[in-house]
N, C-alpha and C positions, 0 to 999 in steps of 0.2 A: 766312250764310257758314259753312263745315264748318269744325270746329277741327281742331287740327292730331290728336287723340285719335279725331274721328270719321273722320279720312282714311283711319289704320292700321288702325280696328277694321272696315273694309270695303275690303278690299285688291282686286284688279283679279282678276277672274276668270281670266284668262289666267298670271298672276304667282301664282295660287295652290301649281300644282306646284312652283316654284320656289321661294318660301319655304319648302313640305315638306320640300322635297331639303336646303336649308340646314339648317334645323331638325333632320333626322337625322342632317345631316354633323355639326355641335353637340354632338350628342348622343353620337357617337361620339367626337369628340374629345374631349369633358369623361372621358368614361370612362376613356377612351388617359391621360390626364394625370393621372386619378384613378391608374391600372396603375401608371406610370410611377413616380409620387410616390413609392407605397407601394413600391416595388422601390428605389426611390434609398434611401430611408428604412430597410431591410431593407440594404443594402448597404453603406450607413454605421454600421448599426449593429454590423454584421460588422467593420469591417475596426477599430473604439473594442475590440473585444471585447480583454480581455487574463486574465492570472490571477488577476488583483483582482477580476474583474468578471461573471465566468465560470468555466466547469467545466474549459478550458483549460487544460493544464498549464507552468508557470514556461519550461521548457524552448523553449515557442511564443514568447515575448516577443522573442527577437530582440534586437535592438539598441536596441529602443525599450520596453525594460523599464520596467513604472513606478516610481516610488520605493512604498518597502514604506512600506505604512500599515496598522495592523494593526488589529483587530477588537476587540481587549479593552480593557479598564478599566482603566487604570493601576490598580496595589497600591497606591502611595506609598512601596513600597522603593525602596532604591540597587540599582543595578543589578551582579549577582557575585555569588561566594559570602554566603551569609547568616549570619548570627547562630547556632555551631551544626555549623555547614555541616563534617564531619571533613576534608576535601581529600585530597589524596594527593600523596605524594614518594617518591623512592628509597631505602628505608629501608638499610640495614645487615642482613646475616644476622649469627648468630650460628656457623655452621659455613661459612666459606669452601670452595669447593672445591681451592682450593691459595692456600700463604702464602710469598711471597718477603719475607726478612728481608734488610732494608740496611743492612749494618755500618757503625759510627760508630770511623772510625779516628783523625780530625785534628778540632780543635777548628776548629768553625764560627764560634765567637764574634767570632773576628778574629784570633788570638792565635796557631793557627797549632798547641800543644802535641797533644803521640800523647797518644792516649787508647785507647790498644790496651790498657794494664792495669786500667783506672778497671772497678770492677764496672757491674753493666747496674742500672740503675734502673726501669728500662719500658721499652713501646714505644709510639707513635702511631698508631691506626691509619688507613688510607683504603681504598675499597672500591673496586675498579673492576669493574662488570659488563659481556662482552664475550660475544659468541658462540663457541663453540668451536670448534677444528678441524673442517671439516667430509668428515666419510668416512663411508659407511653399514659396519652394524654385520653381519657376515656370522658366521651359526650352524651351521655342521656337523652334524646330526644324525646318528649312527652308531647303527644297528640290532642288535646280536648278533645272530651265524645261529652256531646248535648243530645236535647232530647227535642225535635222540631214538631210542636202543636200542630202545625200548620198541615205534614203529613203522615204523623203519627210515627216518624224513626227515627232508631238511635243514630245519629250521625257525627263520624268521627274527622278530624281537620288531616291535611293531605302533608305528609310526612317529603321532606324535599327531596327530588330525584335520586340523588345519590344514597339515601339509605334506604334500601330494598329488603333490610334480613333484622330479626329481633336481632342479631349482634354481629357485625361485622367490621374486615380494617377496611379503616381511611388511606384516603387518595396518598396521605404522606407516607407511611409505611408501606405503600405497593408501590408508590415509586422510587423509595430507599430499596427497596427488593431487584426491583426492573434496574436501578444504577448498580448495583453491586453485580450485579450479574454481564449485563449489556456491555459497560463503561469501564470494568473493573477486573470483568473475567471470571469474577471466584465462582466454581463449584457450587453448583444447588447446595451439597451435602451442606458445606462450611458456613453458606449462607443462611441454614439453619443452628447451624450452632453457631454463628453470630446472634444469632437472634434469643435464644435461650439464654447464652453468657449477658448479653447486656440488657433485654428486658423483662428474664424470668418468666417467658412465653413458649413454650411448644409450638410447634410449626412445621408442616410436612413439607416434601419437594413436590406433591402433587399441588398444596393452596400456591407456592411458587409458580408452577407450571401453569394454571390457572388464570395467576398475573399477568406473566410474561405473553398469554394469547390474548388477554382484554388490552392488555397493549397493543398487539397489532391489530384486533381489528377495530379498536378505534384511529391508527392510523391509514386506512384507505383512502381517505384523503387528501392526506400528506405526497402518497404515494403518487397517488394520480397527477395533483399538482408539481410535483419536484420529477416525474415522466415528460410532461408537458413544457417545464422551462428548459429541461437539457436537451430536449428535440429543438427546440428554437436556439439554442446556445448558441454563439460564434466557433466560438471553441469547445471542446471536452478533451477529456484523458481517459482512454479505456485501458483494461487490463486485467485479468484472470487470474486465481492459483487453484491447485488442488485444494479439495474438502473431502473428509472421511465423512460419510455418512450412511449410517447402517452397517458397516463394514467396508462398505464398495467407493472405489472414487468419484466423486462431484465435482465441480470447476462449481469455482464463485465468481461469480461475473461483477465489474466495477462500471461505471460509467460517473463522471466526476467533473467539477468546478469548483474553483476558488469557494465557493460557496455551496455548492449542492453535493451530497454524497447519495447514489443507489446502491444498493446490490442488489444480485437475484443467481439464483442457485439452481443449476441445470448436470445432467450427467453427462452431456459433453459439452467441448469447449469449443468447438467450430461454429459452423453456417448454422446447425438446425438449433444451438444457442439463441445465436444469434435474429434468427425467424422466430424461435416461442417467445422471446421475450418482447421483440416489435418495437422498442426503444428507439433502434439505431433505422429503422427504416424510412422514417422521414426527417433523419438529422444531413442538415446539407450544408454544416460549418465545416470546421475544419478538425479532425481526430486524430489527436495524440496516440500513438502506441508504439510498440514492438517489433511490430515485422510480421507480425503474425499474421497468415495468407488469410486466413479468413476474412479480417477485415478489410482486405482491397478486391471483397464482394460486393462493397458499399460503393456501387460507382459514382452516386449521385454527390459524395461529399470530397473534400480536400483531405490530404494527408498529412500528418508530421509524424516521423521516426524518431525514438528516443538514444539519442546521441549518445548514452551513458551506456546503453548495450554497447554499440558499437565503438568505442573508445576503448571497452574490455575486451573485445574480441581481439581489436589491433593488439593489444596489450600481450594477449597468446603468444599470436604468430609471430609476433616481431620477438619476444625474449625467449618463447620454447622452440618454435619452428624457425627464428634466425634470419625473418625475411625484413631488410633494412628498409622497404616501402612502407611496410606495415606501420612504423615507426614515425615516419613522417606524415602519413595519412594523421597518425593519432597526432602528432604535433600542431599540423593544418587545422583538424577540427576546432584544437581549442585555443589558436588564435585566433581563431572567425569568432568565436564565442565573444571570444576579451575582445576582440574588434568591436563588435556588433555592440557588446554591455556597455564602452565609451561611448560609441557615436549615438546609444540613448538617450545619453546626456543633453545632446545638442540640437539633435535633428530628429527628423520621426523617420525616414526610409536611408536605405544606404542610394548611393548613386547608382547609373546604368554601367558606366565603367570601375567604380568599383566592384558591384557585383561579376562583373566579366572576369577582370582579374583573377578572385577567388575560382571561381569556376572552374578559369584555365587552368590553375596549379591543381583544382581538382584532378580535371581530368589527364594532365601529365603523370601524375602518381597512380592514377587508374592504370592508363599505358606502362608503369613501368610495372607495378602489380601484377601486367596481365602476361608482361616479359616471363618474371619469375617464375608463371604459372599456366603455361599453356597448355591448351589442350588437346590434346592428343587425339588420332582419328580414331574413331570408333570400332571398339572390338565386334566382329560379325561372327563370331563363335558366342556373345552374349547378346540378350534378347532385351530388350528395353530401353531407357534411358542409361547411358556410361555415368557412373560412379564418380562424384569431383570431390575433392579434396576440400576441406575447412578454409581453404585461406579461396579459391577457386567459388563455392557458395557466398563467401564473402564480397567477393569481387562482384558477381554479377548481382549481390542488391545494392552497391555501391551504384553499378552503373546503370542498372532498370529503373531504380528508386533515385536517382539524382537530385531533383527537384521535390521529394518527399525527405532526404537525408540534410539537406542546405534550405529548407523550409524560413528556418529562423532569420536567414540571411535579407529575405525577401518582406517579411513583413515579423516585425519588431514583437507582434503580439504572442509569435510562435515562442514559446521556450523550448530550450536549449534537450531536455531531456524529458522524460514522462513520469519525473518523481513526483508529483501530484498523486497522480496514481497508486505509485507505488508506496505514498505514505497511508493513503487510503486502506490498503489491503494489508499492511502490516502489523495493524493489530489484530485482524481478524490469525493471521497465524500466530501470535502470540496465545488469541484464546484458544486453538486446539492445541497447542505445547502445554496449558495450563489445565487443561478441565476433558481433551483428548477430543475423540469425533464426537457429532450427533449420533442420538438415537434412534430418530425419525429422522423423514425427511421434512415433515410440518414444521418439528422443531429446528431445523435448519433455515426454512424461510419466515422463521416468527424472528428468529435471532436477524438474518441479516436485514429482514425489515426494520425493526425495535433500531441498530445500530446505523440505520442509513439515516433516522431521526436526529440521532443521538451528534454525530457527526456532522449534518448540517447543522444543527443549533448550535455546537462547539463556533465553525467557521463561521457565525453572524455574532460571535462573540457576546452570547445569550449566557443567561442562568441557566443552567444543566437540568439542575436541583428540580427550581420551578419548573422548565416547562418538561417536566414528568411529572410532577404532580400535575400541570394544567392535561398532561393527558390521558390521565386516570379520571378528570371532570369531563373527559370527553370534549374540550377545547385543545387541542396542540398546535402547537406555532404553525402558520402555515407559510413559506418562503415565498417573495415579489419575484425575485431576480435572479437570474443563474451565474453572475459576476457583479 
């Protein structure tokens, strides 16, 4: 008698097509389900993605913002001013610009007696600071015209550079225009109705516009100079966003120091950015960024990756995707960090062996990372490179980018992350949240010229104020040093 094993392993010759036909529909189906999966799983993990967890910015989070959980180490301070700390209050001048004295006629004490003849003892002071009237300040300039014997003409005396028109504004009112605009963000429109509300002046967005281009191109010199010290720089911080302009997208390009701010405005974001702008071509320090492929085109300089992407990404996979390496990578990084910030204190490099150490734990978490996530032999029914997974693309710039990821580890000067940068470029999305894209594209590169000024003079901890007006005299601050 056939067992139930010998029935199936000798199927009916007629039923043979018919099992095939199953067998490949199975087959397809497993596939379809495997597609499926993987796209669900892509889709969910999309829609977990927030600014904790990703390169997303705060502004994406919407209404299901997550609670702020933050990446560092507690100090063990209280939290406020510290120990030290000088604060700041409304002090008292010493020369008021005007003094109203309050005569003491009648005894306040209750009693009621004139005290009109009693001599004066003192006074009390209190300071009230206040804006002053407000009206623009209007200067006459009168030329002598004489009459010279000597070759018979009227000749008139030479009016100073800066007044060109029988009636025109001064450097302080185009540079009160260029800071409210550049510094401040507001709207041409509003910035005309400022102008009317408090000087009782009419003023269009073209005499605006007008300004805002004698600004830049009195700064080509600026530019050219603050070009020239971040090529020689030891260090910079690059980094890009979108710009709306004319409709279409632009990338704003960053290039940055402790003290120097650039921008420059191009329609893409990659290599031929990076070519028209020529900046980064003979900088052979060391470049803070992203990960972004473009810039490990620059072969000739050093790199450093910003550990604050990658601390979010860990952040993903480890609490959406559930991968327990994930989690220790992000732990690892930011004891090296709090490692690295003590031994500042005391020494200037870390040891040979202690660097070895961190390494190792590196690369042990890499290895288990790469357990979790192998790769699989390549499908020969598709044509190209195989498809990897977010935790899998993560892994391999963990492990290509090694010595670009652990930078900081090696030499003290590297920080830790590319917020440099990114404070850089953060007001510049503030002003298209406030005032929307450019119009042009001139007017795009007059703005982030005007703000790349604006920005260095901030970080030399300079008057704002003054040097816009020094650069409406066509003097503007010119920077020594790129740190």
């Amino acid at each position: 008698m056939d067992t139930p094993s010998t029935i199936h392993s000798t199927p009916c010759p007629k039923c043979a097509p018919l099992f095939a036909q199953q067998e490949a529909k199975i087959r397809l189906q497993d596939a379809r389900i495997e597609q499926l999966e993987s796209r669900l799983a892509e889709l969910e993990g999309r829609s977990r993605k927030n600014s904790s967890n990703s390169s997303k910015p705060p502004s994406s989070d919407g209404f299901n913002k997550p609670a702020p959980k933050s990446s560092r180490i507690p100090s063990g301070r209280r939290p406020g001013g510290q120990e030290g700390h000088p604060g700041s209050t409304l002090k008292a001048v010493d020369k008021p610009d005007q003094v109203v004295v309050h005569p003491l006629q009648l005894c306040l004490g209750g009693c009621g007696h004139s005290l009109a003849r009693q001599p004066l003892l003192g006074h009390e002071q209190r300071q009230v600071f206040d804006l002053p009237e407000q009206h623009l300040l209007v200067t006459e300039h009168q030329a002598e015209i004489k009459f010279c014997h000597y070759c018979g003409r009227r000749v008139t005396a030479a009016f100073p550079a800066e007044v060109q028109a029988p009636v025109q504004y001064g450097p302080k009112l185009l540079a009160w225009w260029t800071y409210l605009k550049v510094q401040q963000m507001i709207p041409l429109e509003r910035i005309c109705q400022m102008t009317a509300d408090f000087f009782k002046i009419p003023v269009s967005e073209a005499t605006l516009q007008s300004a805002l281009q004698t600004a830049s191109s009195n700064l080509e010199g600026f530019e050219a100079k603050t070009q020239d010290l971040l090529q020689k720089a030891p260090l910079s911080h690059a980094d890009e966003t979108g710009l709306r302009v004319v409709g279409c997208l632009h990338w704003l390009h960053s290039l940055s120091t402790r003290l120097l701010t650039w921008y420059g405005v191009h329609r893409k974001r990659g290599h031929q950015a990076i070519e028209a702008f020529g900046i980064l071509k003979r900088f052979k320090g060391r470049l803070i960024h992203d990960c972004w492929s473009s810039y490990f085109t620059l072969q000739h300089c050093l790199h450093g990756l910003c550990n604050a992407h990658l601390v979010r990404e860990l952040t993903f996979i480890h609490e959406v995707q559930n991968q327990p390496w994930a989690g220790k990578m992000r732990s690892l990084l930011l004891q090296m960090h709090q490692f690295v910030q003590e031994r500042k204190q005391v020494v200037s490099r870390l040891t040979t062996s202690q660097k070895t150490l961190w390494h190792r734990r590196y690369q042990r978490l890499l290895r288990e990372g790469w357990a979790a996530n192998p790769i699989g032999p390549p499908d020969k029914r598709k044509r190209g490179r195989p498809k990897q997974t977010k935790a899998q693309n993560l892994l391999c710039r963990f492990q290509q980018h090694e010595h670009s990821v652990l930078a900081f580890l090696h030499d003290f000067r590297v920080p830790f992350t590319n917020n440099q940068a990114e404070q850089d470029l953060r007001m510049m999305k503030v002003q298209q949240k406030i005032s929307g894209a450019f119009r042009t594209s001139q007017g795009a590169q007059v703005f982030a010229r005007i703000r790349s000024y604006v920005s260095t003079v901030r970080k030399h901890n300079r008057d704002v104020f003054n040097d816009m007006v020094r650069l409406f005299q066509n003097r503007p601050f010119i920077p020594r040093k790129a740190a």
